[in-house]
C-alpha positions as a printed Julia matrix, in Angstrom:
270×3 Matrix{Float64}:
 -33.84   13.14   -1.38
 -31.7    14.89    1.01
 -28.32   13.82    1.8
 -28.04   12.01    5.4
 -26.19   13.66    7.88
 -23.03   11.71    7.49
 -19.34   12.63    9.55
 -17.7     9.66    9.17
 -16.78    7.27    6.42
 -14.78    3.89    6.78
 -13.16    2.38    3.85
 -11.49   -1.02    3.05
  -8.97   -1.0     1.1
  -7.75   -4.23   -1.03
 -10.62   -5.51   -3.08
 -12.77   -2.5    -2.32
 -11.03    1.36   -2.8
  -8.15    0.2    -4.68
  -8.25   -0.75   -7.9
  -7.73   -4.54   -8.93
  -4.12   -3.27   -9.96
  -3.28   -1.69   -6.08
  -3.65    1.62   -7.42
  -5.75    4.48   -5.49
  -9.01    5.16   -7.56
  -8.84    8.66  -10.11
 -10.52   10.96   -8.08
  -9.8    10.13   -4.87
  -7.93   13.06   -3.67
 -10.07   15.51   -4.83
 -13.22   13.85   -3.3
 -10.93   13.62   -0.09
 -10.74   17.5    -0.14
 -14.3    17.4    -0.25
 -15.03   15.73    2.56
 -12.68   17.89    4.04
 -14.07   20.59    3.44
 -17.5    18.98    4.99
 -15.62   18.54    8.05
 -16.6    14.51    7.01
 -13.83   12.07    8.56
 -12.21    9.67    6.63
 -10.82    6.35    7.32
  -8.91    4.18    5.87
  -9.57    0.68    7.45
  -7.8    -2.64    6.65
  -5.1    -5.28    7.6
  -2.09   -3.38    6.39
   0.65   -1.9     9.25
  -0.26    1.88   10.53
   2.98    3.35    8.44
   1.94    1.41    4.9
  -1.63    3.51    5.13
   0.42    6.37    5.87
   2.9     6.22    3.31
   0.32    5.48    0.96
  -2.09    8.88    1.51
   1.31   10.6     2.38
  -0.21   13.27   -0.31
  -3.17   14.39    1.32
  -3.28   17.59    2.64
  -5.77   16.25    5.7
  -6.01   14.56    8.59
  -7.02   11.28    7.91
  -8.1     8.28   10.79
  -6.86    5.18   10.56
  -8.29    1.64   11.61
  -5.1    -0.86   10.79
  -3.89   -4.43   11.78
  -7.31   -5.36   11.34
  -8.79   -2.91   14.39
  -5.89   -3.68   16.23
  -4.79   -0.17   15.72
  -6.88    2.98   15.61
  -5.07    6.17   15.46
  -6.4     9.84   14.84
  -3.56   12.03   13.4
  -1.0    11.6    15.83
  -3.18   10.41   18.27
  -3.8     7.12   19.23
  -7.24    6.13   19.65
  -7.53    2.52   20.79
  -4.99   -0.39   20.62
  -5.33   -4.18   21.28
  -1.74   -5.76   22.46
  -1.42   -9.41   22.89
  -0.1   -11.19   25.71
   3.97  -11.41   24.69
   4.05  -14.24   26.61
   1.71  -16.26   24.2
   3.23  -14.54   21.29
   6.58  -15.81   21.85
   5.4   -18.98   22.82
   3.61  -18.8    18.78
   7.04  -17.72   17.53
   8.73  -21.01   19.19
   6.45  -23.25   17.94
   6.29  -21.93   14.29
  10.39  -22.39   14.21
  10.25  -26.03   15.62
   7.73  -26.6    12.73
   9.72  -25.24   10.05
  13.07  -27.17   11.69
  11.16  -30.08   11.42
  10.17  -29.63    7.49
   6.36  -29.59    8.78
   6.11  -25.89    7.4
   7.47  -23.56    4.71
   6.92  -20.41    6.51
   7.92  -16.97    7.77
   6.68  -14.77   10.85
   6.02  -11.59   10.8
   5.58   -9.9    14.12
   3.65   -6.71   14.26
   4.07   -4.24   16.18
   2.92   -0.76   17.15
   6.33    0.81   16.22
   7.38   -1.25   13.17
   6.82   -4.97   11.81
   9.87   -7.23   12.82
  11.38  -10.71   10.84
  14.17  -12.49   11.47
  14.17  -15.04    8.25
  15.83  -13.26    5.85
  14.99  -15.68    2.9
  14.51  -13.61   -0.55
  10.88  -14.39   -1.42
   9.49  -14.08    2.24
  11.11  -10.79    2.35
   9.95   -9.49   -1.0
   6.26  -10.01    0.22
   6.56   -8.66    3.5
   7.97   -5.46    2.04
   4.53   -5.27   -0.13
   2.3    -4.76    3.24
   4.65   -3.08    5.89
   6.74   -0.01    5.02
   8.01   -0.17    8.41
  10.01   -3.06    8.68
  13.15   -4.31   10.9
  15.39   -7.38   10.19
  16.15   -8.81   13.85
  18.83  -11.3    15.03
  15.9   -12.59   17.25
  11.88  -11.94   17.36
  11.83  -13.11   21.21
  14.33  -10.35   21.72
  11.7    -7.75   19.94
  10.29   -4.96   22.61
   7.56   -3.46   21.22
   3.57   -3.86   22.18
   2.56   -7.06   19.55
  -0.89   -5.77   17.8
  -0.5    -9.12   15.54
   1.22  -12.24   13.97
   1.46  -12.94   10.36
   2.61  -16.26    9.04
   3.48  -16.08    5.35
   3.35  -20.12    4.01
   4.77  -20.79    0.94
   2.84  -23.3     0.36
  -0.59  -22.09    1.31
  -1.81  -20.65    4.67
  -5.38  -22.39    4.27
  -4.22  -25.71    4.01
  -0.94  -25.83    5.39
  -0.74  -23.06    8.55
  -4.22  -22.76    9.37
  -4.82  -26.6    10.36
  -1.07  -26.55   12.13
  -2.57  -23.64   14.85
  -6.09  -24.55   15.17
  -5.98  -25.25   18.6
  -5.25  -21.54   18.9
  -8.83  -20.6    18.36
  -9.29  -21.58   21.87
  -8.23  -18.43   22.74
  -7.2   -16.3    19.81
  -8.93  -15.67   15.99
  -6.54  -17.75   13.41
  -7.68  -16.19   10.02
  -6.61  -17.3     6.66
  -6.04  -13.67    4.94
  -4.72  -14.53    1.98
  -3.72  -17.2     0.08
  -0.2   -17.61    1.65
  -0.77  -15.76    4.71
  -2.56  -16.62    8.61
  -2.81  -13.81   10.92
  -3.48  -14.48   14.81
  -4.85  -11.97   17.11
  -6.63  -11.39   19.85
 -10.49  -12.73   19.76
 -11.34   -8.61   20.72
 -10.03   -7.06   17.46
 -12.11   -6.28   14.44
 -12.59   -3.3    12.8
 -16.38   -2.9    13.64
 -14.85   -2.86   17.52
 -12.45   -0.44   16.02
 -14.82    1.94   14.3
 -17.14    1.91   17.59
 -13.96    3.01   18.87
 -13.23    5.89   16.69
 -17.19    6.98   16.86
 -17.09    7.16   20.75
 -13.64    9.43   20.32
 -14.99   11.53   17.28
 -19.26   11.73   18.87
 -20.32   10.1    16.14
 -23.21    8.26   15.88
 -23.79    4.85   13.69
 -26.56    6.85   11.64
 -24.0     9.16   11.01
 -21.72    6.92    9.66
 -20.92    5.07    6.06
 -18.82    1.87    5.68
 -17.56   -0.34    2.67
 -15.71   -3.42    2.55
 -15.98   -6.91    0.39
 -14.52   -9.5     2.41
 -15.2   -11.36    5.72
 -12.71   -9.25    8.12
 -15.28   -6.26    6.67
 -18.52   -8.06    8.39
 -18.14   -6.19   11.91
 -17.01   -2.97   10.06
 -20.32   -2.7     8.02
 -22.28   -3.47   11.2
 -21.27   -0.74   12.79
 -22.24    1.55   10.62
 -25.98    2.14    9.31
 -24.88    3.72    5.97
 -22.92   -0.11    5.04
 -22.05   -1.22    1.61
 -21.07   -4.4     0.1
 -19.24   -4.24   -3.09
 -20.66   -5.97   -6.05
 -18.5    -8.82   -6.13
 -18.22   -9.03   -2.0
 -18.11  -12.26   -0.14
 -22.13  -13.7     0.02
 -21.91  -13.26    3.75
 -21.31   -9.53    3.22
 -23.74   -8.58    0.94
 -25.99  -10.05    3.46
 -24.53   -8.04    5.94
 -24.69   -4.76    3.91
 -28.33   -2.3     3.72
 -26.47   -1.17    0.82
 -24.46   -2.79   -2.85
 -21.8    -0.37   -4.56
 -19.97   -0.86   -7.87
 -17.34   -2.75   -8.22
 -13.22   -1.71   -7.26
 -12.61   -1.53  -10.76
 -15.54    0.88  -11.36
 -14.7     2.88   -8.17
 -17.69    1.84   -6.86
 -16.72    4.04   -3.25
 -16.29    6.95   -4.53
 -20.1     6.93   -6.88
 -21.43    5.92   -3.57
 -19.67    8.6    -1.63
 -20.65   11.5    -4.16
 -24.36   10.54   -3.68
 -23.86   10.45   -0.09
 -22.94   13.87    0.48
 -24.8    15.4    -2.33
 -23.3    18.18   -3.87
């Protein structure tokens, strides 16, 4: 069969490239030079801050695209592609409300504002810190997050207790207006109701002329749905959410098999 004509290539990245351990699949880099070498762009696409994707293909001698914060953020290079602020006045009016609920004992929690220049917290408690500094390698201890000045791509409440049960149910009345998503088990992110990374890869199609038939996506979870349907290449990994395998044209291995790159290689043929 002959290889499809494919330029771009969007990736998730926890439960999909990396490895159940964190770690960057063996063979990554060198199938990176391939594509390259194809001219084939390739981008990394998930929840994590702008600088943490950075930092962590800081060895590849390429320029890579990235789709972070969830879509919120899509930069090329250097160059910033697309971007989707929210309103400071409703995120400060989020970062009030959170503090009178943890005053009042109604939450064990921790904010994390996110912004285009670095993430920002002002609790400096030792196990809230030790898990932001897993997902944002630019990070900023502040006397006050009203005080931040920065465009806000998104807000991340780490609960202690459990961000399903616990945060989730204490800003429903958010989803008026805004997505409240559970994204982990300790952790609620709220953003605007625009961003999602299949907005964000339309986005970087439009900047790069590439079409959806030109384009291959991968992802497992439910922030991946709009990703795969933007692209007609779109693969659900073997253990992905039910929801996204009925999403996907397409099933790849699983993480731990490196189920992206044996799709990839077939892709692009030799």
């Amino acid at each position: 069969m002959t290889a499809p004509d494919i330029r771009l290539i969007a990736v998730d990245m926890d439960g999909t490239l990396l490895r159940p351990d964190g770690s960057m699949p063996d063979g990554l880099w060198a199938l990176l030079e391939r594509l390259r070498e194809r001219k084939i762009a390739f981008a990394p696409a998930s929840g994590r801050q702008l600088a943490t994707l950075q930092r962590m293909f800081a060895g590849v001698d390429a320029e890579l695209d990235y789709i972070a914060e969830n879509g919120a953020y899509v930069v090329r290079g250097d160059a910033e592609v697309s971007s989707d602020a929210m309103d400071p006045v409703f995120a400060a009016a989020v970062v009030a409300r959170l503090r009178g609920l943890v005053a009042d004992g109604a939450l064990r929690a921790g904010l994390v504002v996110c912004g285009k220049r670095s993430a920002y917290i002002e609790d400096t408690a030792p196990q809230f810190v030790a898990e932001v500094e897993k997902y944002y390698a630019r990070l900023e201890v502040v006397p006050d997050l009203l005080a931040v000045s920065d465009q806000i791509l998104k807000l991340a409440i780490f609960d202690i207790d459990g961000g399903e049960a616990h945060t989730a149910p204490a800003f429903a009345d958010l989803r008026e207006s805004h997505q409240v998503v559970v994204s982990g088990r300790h952790w609620v992110d709220i953003m605007n109701t625009t961003v999602n990374k299949g907005v964000a890869l339309r986005n970087l199609q439009a900047a790069l002329g590439v079409t959806p038939a030109q384009t291959a996506a991968f992802g497992d979870y439910l922030n991946d749905l709009q990703l795969l349907q933007a692209a007609d290449w779109s693969y659900a990994m073997a253990d992905a959410h039910p929801d996204v395998a009925a999403v996907a044209r397409f099933r790849a291995g699983s993480n731990a098999e490196a189920g992206v790159l044996t799709e990839i290689d077939e892709l692009i043929g030799e």
